[in-house]
Phi, psi and omega in degrees: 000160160286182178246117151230134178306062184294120218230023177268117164299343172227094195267338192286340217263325155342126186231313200293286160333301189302300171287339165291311189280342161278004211234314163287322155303342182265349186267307196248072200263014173255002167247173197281094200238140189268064205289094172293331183271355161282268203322308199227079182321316196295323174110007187254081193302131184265100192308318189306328167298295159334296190305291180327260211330340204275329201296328209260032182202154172251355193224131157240113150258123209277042164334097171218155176286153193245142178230089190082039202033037181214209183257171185271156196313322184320308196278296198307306178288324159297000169279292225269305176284334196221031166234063191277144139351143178018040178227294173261273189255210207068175178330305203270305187294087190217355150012286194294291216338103169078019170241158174261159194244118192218122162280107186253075184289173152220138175248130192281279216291188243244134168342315184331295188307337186247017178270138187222092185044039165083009168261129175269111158343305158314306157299312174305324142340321177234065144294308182276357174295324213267340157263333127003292164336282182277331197268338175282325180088053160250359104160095205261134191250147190286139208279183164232160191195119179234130204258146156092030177290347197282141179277354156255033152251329156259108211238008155265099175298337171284316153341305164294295158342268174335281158341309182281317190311325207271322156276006163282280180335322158287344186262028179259329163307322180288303192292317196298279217286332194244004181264000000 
């Protein structure tokens, strides 16, 4: 089964994130989900755990809210701690080596917003997730995603709701096929 990396710093507070994770769960009760920012409030990541969690699984998935255009701090600093020297890469470092990887956002604002002379925006944005990737020797899979989640861009929670329904769904689909 799958891992997934939960990178919301207010999950609670979460109308898109909250029903993809709840959703999977409820679909999928064997798999494994990591609320990193419940697990470490202080920011004080436990690698040795991580590392376990990463091992036992072939498919990671990376669940987050696009934050500044990058990931929330939470996610950045467990990328910076527990993808170590001889752990994801160096000489030793081959851990990762053929499991996959998959990026699952929610975007507060509107598709538009990420268009640029006909470029979607979003890829350039996870460029460092996606050399990452490839720099551990792991298999980075095209992300999934959905724009306009934000309630002050959508002021219908059933809408969001809807939406995130539909990408929990694609991403249950994914994890079925890659597990």
């Amino acid at each position: 089964m799958a891992l997934i990396i939960l990178g919301h710093p207010n999950i609670e507070q979460s109308v898109a994130n909250k029903t993809i994770i709840e959703n999977v769960q409820v679909n999928m009760p064997d798999i494994e989900i990591r609320n990193i920012h419940q697990l470490y409030p202080d920011y004080q990541i436990n690698v040795q755990e991580e590392q376990a969690a990463l091992l036992r699984h072939n498919l990671i998935v990376l669940q987050y809210p696009m934050y500044w255009f990058n990931m929330p701090a939470i996610l950045k600093i467990w990328f910076d701690e527990v993808l170590t020297y001889q752990f994801a890469y160096g000489s030793k470092g081959d851990k990762l080596k053929n499991k996959k990887l998959l990026p699952s956002l929610t975007i507060g604002a509107n598709q538009e917003v990420y268009q640029q002379d006909g470029h979607n925006l979003i890829d350039d944005f996870l460029q460092p997730v996606k050399i990452s990737t490839i720099y551990t020797q792991m298999q980075y899979l095209s992300p999934i995603f959905i724009y306009g989640v934000s309630p002050v861009i959508e002021s219908s929670h059933d809408k969001i709701k809807a939406l995130a329904l539909k990408q929990s769904q694609r991403l249950q689909e994914i994890i079925k096929q890659h597990s």
